[in-house]
N, C-alpha and C positions, 0 to 999 in steps of 0.2 A: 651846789658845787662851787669850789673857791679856785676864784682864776688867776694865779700869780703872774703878777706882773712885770719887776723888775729882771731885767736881764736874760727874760724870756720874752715869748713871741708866740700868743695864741694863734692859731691860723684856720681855727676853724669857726669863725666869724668875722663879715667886714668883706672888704674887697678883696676878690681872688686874686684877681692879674699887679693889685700895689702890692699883696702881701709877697706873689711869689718874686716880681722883680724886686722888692727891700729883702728878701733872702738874697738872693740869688746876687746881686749887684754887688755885697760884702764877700759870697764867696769868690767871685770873679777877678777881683782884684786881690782875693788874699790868695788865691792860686796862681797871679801874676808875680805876685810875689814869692810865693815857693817858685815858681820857675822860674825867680832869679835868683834865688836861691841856690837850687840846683846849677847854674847857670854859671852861675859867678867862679865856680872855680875851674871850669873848664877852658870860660872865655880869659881869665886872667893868666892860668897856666899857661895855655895856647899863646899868648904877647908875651909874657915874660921866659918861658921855660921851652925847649925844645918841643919839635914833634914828637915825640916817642913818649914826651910825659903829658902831652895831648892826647894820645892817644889810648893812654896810660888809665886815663879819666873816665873817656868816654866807652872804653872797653868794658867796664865795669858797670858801666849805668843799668842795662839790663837785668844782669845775675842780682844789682843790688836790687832794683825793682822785684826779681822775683822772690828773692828773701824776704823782704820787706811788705810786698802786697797781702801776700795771707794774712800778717797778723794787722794790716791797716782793714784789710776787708772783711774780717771778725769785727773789728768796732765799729766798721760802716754797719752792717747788720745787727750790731747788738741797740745802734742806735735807733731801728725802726722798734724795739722795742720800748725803748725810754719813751718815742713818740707818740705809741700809741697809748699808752698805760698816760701820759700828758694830757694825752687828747680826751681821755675818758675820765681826766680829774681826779687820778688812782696816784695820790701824792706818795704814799707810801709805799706801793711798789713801784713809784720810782726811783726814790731812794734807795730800793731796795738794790736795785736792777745797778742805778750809778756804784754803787758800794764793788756789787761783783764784776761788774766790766772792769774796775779798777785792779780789782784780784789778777783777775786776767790778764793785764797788760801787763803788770809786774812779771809774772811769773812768762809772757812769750817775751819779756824784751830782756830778760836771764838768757833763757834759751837761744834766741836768735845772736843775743851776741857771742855765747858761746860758740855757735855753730858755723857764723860768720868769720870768726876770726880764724878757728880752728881750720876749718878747711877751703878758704882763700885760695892755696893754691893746685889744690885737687880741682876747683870751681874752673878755673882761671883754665887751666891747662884742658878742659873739657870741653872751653868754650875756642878751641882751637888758635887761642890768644898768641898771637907775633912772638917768637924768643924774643927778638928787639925792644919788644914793650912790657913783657911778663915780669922783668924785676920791680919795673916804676908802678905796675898795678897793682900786683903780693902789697907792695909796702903802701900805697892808697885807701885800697880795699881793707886792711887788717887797722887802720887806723878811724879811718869809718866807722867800722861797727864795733869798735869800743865803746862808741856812743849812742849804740844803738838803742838802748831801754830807753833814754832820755825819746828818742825817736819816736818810740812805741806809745810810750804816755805822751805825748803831747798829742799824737792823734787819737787817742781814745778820750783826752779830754777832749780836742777841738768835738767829736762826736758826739760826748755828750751836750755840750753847750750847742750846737747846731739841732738834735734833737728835743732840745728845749727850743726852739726857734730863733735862738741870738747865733747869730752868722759876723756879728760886728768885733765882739773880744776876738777872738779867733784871728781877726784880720789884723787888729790894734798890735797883738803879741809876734805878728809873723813880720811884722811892718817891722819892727824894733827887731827881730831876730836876723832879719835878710840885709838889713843895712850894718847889722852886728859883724854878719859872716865877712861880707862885702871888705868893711875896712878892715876885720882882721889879714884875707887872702891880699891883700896890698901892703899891709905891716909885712907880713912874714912871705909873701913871694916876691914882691915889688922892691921893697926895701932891704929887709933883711936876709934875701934871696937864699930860703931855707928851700930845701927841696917839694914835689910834688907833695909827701904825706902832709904835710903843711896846711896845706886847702883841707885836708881831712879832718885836721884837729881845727882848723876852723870853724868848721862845719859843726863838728860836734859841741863847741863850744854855743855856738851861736841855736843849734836846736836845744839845749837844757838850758838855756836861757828861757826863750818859748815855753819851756815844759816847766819851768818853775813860776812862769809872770800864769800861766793857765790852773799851776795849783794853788798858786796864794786867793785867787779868785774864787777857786771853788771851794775853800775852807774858809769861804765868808758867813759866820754865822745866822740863822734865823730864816735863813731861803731856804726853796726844794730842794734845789740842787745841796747845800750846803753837804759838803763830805767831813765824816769823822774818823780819823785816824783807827780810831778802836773797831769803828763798822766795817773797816775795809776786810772782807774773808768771801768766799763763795757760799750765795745763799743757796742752795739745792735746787728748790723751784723756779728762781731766776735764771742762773748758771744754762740749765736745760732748754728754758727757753730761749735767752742767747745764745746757747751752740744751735737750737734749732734754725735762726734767722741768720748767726752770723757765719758759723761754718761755712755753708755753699755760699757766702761774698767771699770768703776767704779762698777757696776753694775758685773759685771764679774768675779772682783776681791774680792767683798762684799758676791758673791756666792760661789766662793772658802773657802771664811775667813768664814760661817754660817757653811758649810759643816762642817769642822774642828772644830768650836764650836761644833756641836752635836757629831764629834768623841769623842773629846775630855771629853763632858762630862758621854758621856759614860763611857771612859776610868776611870774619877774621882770618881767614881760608885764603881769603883775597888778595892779602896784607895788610901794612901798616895804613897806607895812602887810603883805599877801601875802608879800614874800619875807622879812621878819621872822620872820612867822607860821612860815613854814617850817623855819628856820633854826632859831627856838627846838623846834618839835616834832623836828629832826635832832639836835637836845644832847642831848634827852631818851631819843630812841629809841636813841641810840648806849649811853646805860647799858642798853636792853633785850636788845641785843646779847650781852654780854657772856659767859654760859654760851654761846651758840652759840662763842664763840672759841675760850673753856677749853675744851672739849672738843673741837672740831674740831682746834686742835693737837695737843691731846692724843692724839688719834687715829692723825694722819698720822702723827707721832712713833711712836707704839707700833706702828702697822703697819708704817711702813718698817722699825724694827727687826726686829719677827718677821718678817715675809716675809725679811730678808735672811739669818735664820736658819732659813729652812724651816721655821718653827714657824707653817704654815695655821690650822691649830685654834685657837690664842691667837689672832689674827690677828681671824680671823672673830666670836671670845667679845666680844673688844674692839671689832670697829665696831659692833656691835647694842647695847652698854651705853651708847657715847658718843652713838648717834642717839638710842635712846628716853630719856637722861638730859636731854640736849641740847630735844628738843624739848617735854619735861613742863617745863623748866627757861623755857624761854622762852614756852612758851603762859601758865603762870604768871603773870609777868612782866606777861606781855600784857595780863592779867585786870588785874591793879592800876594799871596805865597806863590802862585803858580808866575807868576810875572815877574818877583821881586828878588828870585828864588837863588841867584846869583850875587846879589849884593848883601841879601842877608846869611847866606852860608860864610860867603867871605867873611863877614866879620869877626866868624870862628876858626879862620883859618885864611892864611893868604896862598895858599900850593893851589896853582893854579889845578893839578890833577883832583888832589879832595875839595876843592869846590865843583868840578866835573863830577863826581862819582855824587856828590849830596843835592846836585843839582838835578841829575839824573832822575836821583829816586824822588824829588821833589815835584819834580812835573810827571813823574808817572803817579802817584796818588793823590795828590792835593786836591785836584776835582771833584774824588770823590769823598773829600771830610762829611760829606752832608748825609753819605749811609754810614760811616762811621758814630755822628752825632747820632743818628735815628737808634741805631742797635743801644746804645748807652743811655738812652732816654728810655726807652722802652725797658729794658732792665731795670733802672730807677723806677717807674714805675713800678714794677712787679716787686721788687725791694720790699717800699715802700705799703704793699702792701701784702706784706708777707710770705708772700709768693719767690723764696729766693732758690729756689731748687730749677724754677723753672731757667731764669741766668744761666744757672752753672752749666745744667746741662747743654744749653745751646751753645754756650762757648768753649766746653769742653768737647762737643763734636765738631763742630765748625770752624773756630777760632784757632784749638791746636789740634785735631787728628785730620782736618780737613788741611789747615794750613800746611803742618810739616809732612805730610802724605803728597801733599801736592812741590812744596820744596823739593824736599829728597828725589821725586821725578824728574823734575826739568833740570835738576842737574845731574842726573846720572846720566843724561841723554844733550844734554846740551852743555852745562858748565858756564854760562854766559850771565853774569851777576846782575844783566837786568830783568830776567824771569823771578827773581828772587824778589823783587818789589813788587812784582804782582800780585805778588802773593796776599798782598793785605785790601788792593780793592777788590779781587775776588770772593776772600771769603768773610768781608764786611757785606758785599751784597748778596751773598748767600744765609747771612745771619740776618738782615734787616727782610729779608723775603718769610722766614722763618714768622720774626717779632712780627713783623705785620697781620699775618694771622693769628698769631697771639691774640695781640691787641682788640683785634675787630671780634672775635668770636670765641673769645674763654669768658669767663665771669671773673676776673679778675679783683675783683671791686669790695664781695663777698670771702676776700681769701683768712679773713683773720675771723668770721663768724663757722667758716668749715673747721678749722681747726678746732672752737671748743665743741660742735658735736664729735668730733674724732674722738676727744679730749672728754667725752660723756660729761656736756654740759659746765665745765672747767676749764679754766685755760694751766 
């Protein structure tokens, strides 16, 4: 078996705990960087442009999360296959596999911008959005996902290069896209004080930047990865096994992103001041995020590779170092958000009211990041090793029929917008009570050798 070397990252040999923190350390930081990314056009809007086109931004963050998650969480999952067919030294159906993920992203990042733009304000007006803020979000939201393909392929490459084990280009390209956005959202709102959609076509500017420095790299000749324009089509037998792994992340990721719509609209029920509040407290929690990502990829990455090398043992060293890293990492996190929680909302907003309403929900959840981290590590895991139906389902009963079953109660009966934040450390710890018995008593480890007897001896 031939081990390539450059701009990959074997992981299933060498030191466990250096291999997963040199993944995980490039993602960590290149997720800070998408969430200044993200960031960037809210916090600049919010200084230079009114409340309403503040809130204008941040109204939209969700709905675009849940457009966007499905087809990011198909390439999470198509990527545990690149990793294991890596892991196994199966150079050509990896190739095979990179060729149709790419089919794929094409053709969901057509769709989704068609769908996005299209119906923006059927979206918008479902999600119980302010009259006051509905025209500056229509025109945000419809400019956004004009860019969306560019969106789509960048994370289907970033996926593939992380499922090859290189976690570093990915961060190299985001580095240079987020400082891209950054100064463009100062040219055009700072300076030449164009309006709110402005930050949009930034954005888009600045992610096809990203999605083209990610393809010139991967049509470098002579490597695994190397992609040919003419190979790019759906191979039949790969296709299938990517919807098998990536579907339920999509699926997964699309139940998270629904839930957060129905918070959300709840929230915008509120008004303006309220869904600010909220928006700014979702900038902030997205950097609390961050170690849960680094290492949850890191994970799935390392497991898919070891399981598809039959190396269990590394396998198993590896998910118990990235959950208890992951969730010390992020309860941390939590503690300093819970203290800090007033001076870092403010920064996204000076009303003294939406720093109360973001401060609110900040110290009702931030304690509990550390069951938040665990449920998303424990998924990774199971990701990782093929096991992604087991995810979907627990967050599709937990996450949204447990969540908005429980919203929709306490405010038919109460109406008091701080039950509506409870709602996320209740049924985080009803999902980590779940994964925990996952974890300790499934055979999780073995989940890519059941599939080829299902599969009569075949994958």
């Amino acid at each position: 078996m031939i081990k390539a070397r450059s701009a990959t990252r074997d992981m299933t040999t060498g030191n466990i705990y250096l291999h997963m923190l040199g993944f995980a350390l490039p993602v960590f930081v290149s997720e800070f960087f998408q969430q200044l990314y993200n960031t960037a056009d809210a916090l600049i809007v919010g200084i230079f442009l009114d409340n309403a086109s503040f809130a204008a931004v941040t109204a939209s963050g969700t709905l675009i999360f849940l457009l966007v998650s499905f087809f990011t969480g198909t390439a999470m999952g198509a990527g545990v296959v690149i990793a294991k067919y890596f892991g196994a030294g199966d150079h050509e159906s990896v190739s095979r596999a990179i060729h149709t993920v790419i089919a794929l992203g094409l053709v969901c990042g057509v769709v989704l911008t068609a769908v996005g733009v299209s119906f923006t304000p059927v979206f918008l007006k479902w999600m119980n959005t302010d009259e006051s803020v509905l025209p500056k979000a229509v025109e945000y939201f419809r400019y956004y996902f004009i860019g969306a393909i560019s969106m789509v392929m960048y994370n289907v490459c970033r996926s593939i290069m992380n499922a090859l084990g290189d976690s570093k280009r990915p961060l190299f390209y985001l580095i240079f896209s987020s400082v891209l956005n950054v100064a463009l959202d100062l040219i055009f709102i700072a300076w030449l004080r164009f309006g709110v959609w402005s930050a949009a076509v930034a954005t888009v500017i600045s992610q096809t930047a990203s999605m083209i420095l990610c393809f010139i790299h991967l049509l470098r000749r002579g490597k695994i990865y190397t992609v040919s324009i003419k190979k790019i089509r759906f191979h039949k037998d790969m296709f299938k096994e990517i919807i098998r792994y990536g579907l339920p992340s999509g699926v997964q990721n699309s139940v998270i992103g629904l839930a957060n719509v129905i918070v959300q609209s709840q929230i915008n029920s509120f008004g303006e001041l309220a869904t600010s509040g909220y928006g700014a407290y979702a900038k902030v929690e997205g950097f609390a995020f961050l170690p849960i990502t680094g290492f949850s990829m890191a994970s799935t990455t390392f497991i898919g590779q070891n399981l598809g090398a039959k190396e269990y043992g590394r396998a198993k060293k590896g998910a118990l170092f990235s959950i208890i890293s992951a969730v010390i990492a992020a309860e941390v996190i939590g503690l300093v958000f819970y203290f800090t929680a007033p001076y870092l909302i403010g920064i996204f907003n000076k009303n003294p009211d939406v720093i109360a309403y973001g401060v609110r929900q900040a110290r009702t959840v931030s304690l509990f990041f550390c069951l938040l981290a665990f449920s998303h590590s424990v998924a990774a895991v199971c990701r990782g090793a093929g096991k992604t139906f087991v995810p979907m389902i627990i967050m599709l009963s937990v996450w949204c029929v447990i969540r908005i079953a429980y919203i929709l109660t306490v405010m038919h009966f109460t109406g008091e917008i701080g039950y509506i934040y409870w709602a996320y450390p209740i049924t985080w710890g009803i999902s980590s009570i779940i994964y925990l018995f996952y974890y300790l008593f499934s055979d999780w480890a073995h989940g890519f050798e059941k599939k080829v007897k299902e599969n009569g001896g075949s994958e």
